[in-house]
C-alpha positions in Angstrom: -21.4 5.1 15.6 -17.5 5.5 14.9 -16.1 8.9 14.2 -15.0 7.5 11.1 -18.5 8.4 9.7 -17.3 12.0 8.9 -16.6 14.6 6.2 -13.1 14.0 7.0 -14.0 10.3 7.4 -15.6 7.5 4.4 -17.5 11.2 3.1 -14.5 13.3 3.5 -11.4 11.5 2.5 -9.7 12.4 5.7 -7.8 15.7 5.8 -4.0 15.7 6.2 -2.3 18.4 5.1 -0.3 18.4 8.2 0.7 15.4 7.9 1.9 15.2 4.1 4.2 17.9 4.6 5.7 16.2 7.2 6.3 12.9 5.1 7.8 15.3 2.8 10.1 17.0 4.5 11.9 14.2 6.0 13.8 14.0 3.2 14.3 10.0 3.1 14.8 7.8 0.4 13.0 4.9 -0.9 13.8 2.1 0.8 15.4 -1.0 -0.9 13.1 -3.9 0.3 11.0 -5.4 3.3 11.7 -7.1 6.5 10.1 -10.5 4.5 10.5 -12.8 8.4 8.0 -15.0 8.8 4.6 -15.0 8.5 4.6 -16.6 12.6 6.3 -13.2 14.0 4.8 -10.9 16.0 3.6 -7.7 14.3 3.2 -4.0 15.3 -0.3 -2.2 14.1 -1.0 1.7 14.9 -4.1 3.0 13.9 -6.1 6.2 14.8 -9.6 6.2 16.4 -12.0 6.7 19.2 -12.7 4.6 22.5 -15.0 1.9 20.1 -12.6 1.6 17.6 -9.8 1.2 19.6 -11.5 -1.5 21.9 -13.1 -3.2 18.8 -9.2 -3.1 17.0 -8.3 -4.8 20.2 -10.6 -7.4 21.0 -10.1 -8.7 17.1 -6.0 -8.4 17.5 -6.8 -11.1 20.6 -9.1 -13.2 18.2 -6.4 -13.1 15.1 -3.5 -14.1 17.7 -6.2 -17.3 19.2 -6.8 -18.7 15.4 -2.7 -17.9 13.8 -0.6 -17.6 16.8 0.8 -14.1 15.5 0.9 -11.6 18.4 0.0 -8.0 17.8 1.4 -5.2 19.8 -1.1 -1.9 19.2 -0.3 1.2 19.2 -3.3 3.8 18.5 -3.9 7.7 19.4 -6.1 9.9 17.5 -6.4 11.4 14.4 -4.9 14.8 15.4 -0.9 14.2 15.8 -0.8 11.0 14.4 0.5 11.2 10.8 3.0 13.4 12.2 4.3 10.5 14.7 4.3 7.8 11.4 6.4 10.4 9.8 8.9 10.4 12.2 9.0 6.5 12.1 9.4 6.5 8.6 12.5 9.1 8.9 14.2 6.9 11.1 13.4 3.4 9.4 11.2 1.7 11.9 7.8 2.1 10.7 5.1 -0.3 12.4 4.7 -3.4 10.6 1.1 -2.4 9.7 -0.7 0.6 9.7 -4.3 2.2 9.5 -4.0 4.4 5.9 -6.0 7.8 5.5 -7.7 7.3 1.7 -6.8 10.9 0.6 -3.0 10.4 2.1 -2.3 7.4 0.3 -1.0 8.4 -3.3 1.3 10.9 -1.3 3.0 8.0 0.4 2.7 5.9 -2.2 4.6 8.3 -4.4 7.4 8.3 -1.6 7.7 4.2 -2.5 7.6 3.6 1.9 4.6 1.4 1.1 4.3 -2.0 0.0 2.8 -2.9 -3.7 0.4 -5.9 -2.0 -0.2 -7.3 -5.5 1.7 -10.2 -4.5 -0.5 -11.0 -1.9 -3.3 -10.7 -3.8 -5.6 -13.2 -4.2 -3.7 -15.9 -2.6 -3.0 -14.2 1.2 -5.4 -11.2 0.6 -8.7 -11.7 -1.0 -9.4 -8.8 -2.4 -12.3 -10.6 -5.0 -14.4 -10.8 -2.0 -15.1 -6.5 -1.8 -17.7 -5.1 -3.5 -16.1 -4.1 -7.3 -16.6 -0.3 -6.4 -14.3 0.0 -3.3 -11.8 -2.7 -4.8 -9.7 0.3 -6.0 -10.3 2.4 -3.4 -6.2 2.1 -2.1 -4.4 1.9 -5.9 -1.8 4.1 -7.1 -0.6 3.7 -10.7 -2.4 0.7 -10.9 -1.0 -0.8 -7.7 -2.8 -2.0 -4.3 -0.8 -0.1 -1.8 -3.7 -0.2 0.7 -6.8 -2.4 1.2 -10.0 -0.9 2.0 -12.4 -1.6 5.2 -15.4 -0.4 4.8 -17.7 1.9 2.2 -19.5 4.8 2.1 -21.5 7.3 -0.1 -22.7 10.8 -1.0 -26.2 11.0 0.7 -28.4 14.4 2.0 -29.5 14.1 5.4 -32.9 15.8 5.7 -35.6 16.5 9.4 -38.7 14.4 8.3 -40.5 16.6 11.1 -39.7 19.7 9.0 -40.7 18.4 6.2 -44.1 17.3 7.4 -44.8 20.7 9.0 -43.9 22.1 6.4 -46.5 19.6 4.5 -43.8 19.5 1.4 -43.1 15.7 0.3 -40.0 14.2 1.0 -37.3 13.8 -1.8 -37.0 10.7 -3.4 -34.4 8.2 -4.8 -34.9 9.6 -8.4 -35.0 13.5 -7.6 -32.8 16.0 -9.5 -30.4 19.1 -8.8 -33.9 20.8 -10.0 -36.1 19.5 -7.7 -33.1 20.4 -4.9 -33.1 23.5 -6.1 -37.6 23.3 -5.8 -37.6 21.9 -2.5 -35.1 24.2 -0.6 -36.5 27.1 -2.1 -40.3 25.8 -0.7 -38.8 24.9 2.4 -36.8 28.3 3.0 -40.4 29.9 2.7 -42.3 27.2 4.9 -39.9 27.6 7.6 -39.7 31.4 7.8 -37.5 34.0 8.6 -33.4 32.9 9.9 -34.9 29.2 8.8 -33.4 27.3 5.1 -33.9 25.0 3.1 -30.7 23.6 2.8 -26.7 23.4 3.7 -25.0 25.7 1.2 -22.4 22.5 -0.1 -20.5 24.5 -2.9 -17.3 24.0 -1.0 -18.4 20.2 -0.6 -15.8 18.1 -2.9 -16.6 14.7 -2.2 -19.9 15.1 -0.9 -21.6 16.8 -3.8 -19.7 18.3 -6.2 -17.8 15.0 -7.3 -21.4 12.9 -7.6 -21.9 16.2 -9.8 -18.8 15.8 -12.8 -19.2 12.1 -12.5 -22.7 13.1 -13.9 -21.2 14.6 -16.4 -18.8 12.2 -17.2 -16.0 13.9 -15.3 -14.3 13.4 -11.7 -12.4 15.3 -9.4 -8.9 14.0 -10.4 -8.2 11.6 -13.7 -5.9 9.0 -12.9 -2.8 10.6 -13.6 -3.5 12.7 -10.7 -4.5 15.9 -12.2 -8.1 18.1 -11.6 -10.3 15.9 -14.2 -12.7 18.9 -14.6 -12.1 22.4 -15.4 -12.9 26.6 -15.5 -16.5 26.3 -16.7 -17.6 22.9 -15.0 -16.5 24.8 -11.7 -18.6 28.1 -13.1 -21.2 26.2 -13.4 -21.3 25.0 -9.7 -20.4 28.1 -8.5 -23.3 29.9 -10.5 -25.6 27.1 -9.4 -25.0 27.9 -5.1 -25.3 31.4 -6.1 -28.5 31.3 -7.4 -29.7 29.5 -4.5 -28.1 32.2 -2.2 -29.7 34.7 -3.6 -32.9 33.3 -3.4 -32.9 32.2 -0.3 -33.2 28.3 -0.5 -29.5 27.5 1.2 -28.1 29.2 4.5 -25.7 32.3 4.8 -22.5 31.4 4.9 -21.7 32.5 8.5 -23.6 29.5 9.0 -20.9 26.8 7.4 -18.7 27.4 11.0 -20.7 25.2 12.8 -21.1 22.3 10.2 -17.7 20.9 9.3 -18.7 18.7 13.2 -21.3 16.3 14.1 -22.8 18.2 16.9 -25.8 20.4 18.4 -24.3 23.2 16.6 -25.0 22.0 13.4 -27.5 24.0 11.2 -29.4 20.7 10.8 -29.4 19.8 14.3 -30.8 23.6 15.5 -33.2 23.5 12.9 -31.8 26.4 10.7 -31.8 24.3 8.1 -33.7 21.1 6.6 -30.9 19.2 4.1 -27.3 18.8 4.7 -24.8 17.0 2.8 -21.4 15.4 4.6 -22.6 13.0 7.4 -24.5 9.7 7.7 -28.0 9.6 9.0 -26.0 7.1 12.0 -23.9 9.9 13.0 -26.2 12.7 13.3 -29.4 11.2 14.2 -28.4 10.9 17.8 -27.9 14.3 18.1 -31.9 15.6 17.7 -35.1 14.0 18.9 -35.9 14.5 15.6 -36.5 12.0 12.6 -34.5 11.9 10.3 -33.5 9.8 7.0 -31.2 10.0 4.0 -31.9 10.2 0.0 -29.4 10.0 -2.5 -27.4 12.9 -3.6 -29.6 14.5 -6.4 -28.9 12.7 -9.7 -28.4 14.5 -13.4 -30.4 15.1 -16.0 -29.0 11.8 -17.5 -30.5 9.9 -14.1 -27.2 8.8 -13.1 -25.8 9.2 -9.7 -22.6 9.7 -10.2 -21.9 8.3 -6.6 -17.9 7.5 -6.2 -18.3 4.7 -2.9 -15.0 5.3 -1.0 -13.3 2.8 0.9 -13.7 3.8 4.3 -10.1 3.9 5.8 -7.3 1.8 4.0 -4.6 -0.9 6.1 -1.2 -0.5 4.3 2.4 -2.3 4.9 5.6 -0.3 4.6 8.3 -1.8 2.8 9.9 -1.9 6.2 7.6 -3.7 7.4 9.7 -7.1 9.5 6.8 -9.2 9.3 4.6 -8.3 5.7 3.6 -12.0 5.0 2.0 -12.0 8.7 0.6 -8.1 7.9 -0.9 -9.3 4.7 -2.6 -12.5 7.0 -4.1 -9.6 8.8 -5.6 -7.6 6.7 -7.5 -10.3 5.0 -8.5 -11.5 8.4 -10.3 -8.2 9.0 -12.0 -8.9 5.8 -12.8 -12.4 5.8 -13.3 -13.8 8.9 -16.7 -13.7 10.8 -15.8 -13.3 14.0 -13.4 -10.2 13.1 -16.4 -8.9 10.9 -18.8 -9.4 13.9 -16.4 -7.8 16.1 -15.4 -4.7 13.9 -18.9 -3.4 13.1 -19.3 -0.8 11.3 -16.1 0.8 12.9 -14.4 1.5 9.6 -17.0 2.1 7.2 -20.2 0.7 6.0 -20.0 -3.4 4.6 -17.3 -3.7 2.0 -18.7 -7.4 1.1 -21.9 -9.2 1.1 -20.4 -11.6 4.0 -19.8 -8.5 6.0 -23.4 -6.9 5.0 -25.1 -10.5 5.9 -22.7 -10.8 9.1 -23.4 -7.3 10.6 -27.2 -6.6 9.3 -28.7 -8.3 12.1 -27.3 -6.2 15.3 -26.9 -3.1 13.9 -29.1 -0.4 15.3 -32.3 1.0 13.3 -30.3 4.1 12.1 -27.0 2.0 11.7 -29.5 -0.8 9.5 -31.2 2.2 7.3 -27.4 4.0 6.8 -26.1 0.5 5.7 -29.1 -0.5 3.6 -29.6 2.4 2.3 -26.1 2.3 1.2 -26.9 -1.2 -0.7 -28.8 0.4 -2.8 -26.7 3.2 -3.7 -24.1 0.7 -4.9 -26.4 -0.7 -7.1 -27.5 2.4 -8.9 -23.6 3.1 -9.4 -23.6 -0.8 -11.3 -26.5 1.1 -13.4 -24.5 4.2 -13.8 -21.5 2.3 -16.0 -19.2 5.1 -14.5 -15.5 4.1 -14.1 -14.6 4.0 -10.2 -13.2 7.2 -9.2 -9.1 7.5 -9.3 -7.4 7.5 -5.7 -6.8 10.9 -4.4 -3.4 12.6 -5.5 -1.1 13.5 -3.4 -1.8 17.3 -2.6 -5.3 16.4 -2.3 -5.8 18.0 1.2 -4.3 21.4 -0.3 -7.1 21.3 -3.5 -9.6 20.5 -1.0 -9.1 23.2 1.2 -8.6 25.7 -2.0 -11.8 24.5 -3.0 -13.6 25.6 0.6 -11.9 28.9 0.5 -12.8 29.6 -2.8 -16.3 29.1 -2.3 -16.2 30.6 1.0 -15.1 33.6 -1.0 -17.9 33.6 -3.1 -20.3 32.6 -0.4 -19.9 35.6 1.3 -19.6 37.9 -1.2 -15.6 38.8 -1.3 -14.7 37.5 -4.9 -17.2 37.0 -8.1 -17.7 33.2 -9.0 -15.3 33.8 -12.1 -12.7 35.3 -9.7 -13.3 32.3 -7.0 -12.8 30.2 -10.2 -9.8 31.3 -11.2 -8.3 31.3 -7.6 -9.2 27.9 -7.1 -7.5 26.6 -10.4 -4.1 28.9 -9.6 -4.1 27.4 -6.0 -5.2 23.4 -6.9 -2.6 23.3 -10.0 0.2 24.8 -7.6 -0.8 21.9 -5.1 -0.5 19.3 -7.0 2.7 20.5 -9.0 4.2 20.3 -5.5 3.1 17.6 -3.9 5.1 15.6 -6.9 
């Protein structure tokens, strides 16, 4: 399973704080126009990743340069370090021709006008019309495509069917609500006994739970002029919820949240201190336990919508000083519509963006892989049935809110600030993030 299955991955929106202040601070201006060679140059593609996603990126690159003649030189490291190195390229002017985009990063370079707006690619180089609707968006800026997504994902809680069954509670199912969460942990907690909980305390989860949350209340996280699109009392409200649950006993201490922001044998799920996480796909983290496990839907609101936002999984963007972007653009649509790239990819970047990909893929994919996939199906059919706008990209200073949002709740979690005071110290912090990241 790829690491991009993550909280900072297709559930996360990739952190990078790091690395927007270091687009910011070199201080360059917008540059005047692309390379525009052609489309039978060779090209230069960096991407982050692990061992599989690197040898995947390769073995297509070798496929794209067999069917157009287009060599591709790669250049790939991991996530750590590597908008940092991109920065510096920008700076001096030679960015690579083609790069792998972070979701949450790309308003901020966007807004910095080093990417290319691939509308005039679009639909007769890139065929966009072939993505699901949902994750269409998932790389627009003020209405522009300035990065074209490669996958999809969703909000789902991972949950121990062995815990569950000992416990002899019934499983959640596709229609439960933040009620029945609420119900369930709380029986669970009790079933499982003493240092044991029902669930992952997610109140410092943005994408994960609390955005499935406004969109059920016909909010989001950001509008799309790339301000908070909820405010003081939704955020009491969600605060007060998780405290309840504290208190009672139905969701883990928050000493506890330091060994789930990874996918390993530390997590609370995977040493049984708790039954129900949000953040991670069943793929990721099943391999870690001998126990079963499976995935439901994010509880819905009283309103039975899900309020599911499908992210894009990571994004492939063209700077404007890109020497080759006609051959760039014959790229990224290869990753998206051919079937051997498709077969070759997997599931490296995100779940099926398409039904040719879904059809291409379904038949090799492991049994946790299939469920994680199908499962996924379905979820972007209940967001058809929701009639919810897609969600707006991610602004830039969206890493900042995020991690104002974790320490506020942390703050609450454990006790150090009331939820009105944790409220208010979010708002202060998130509003003087995104004033600066303009």
């Amino acid at each position: 399973m790829s690491e991009n299955f993550s909280r900072r991955g297709f559930l996360g929106l990739a952190a990078g704080g790091v690395a927007a202040a270091g687009l910011a601070g070199c201080g360059f201006a917008p540059p005047s126009g692309g390379g525009g060679s052609s489309s039978s140059g060779a090209l230069v593609f960096r991407w982050w990743g692990g061992e599989a996603r690197n040898r995947a990126y390769q073995q297509t690159l070798d496929l794209f340069k067999q069917k157009t003649g287009i060599t591709v030189t790669a250049q790939f490291s991991g996530y750590d370090g590597y908008f940092n190195k991109l920065n510096t390229e920008f700076a001096g002017g030679n960015p690579p021709d083609i790069f792998q985009m972070d979701t949450a990063l790309v308003s901020t370079y966007a807004a910095k006008g080093v990417l290319t707006d691939l509308s005039r690619y679009i639909p007769d180089t890139i065929h966009l019309d072939t993505l699901y609707p949902a994750v269409r968006t998932a790389g627009t800026v003020g209405g522009k495509p300035y990065g074209v997504p490669s996958g999809s994902g969703y909000a789902p809680v991972v949950y121990d069917k062995n815990v569950f069954e000992q416990a002899k509670i019934p499983v959640p199912t596709d229609n439960w609500t933040w009620n029945d969460f609420t119900t369930i942990a709380g029986e669970l907690s009790k079933a499982m006994g003493s240092g044991k909980y029902g669930a992952l305390d997610a109140s410092r989860d943005d994408s994960g739970a609390l955005q499935p949350w406004l969109r059920q209340r016909g909010k989001d996280l950001y509008t799309a002029e790339g301000v908070l699109g909820f405010n003081e009392d939704d955020l009491k409200e969600w605060f007060t919820y998780w405290e309840g649950l504290r208190k009672s006993g139905a969701i883990c201490p928050p000493e506890m949240l330091s060994n789930a922001d990874s996918a390993t044998g530390n997590h609370p799920l995977i040493t049984g201190q708790v039954a129900m996480t949000t953040g991670w796909g069943l793929a990721q983290i099943q391999p870690l336990t001998q126990h079963a496990l499976d995935i439901v839907i994010v509880p819905r609101g009283s309103n039975g919508k899900t309020g599911q936002a499908p992210s894009g999984g990571v994004l492939l963007s063209v700077p404007v000083k890109s020497s080759n972007p006609d051959g760039a653009a014959k790229l990224i649509d290869f990753f998206a519509t051919d079937t051997d790239a498709i077969k070759i990819m997997g599931i490296q970047r995100g779940f099926p963006p398409s039904d040719k990909a879904l059809n291409t893929l379904l038949p090799s994919l492991s049994a946790s892989d299939k469920r994680d996939v199908t499962y996924g199906q379905y979820v972007s059919q209940e967001v058809v049935k929701d009639g919810i706008p897609n969600a707006p990209t991610a602004p830039a200073g969206y890493n900042d809110v995020k991690n104002a949002l974790d320490a506020a709740a942390k703050q609450v979690a454990f006790a150090k600030m009331s939820v009105a005071d944790g409220v208010t110290r979010f708002f202060s912090d998130a509003k003087t993030a995104l004033a600066n990241a303009k």
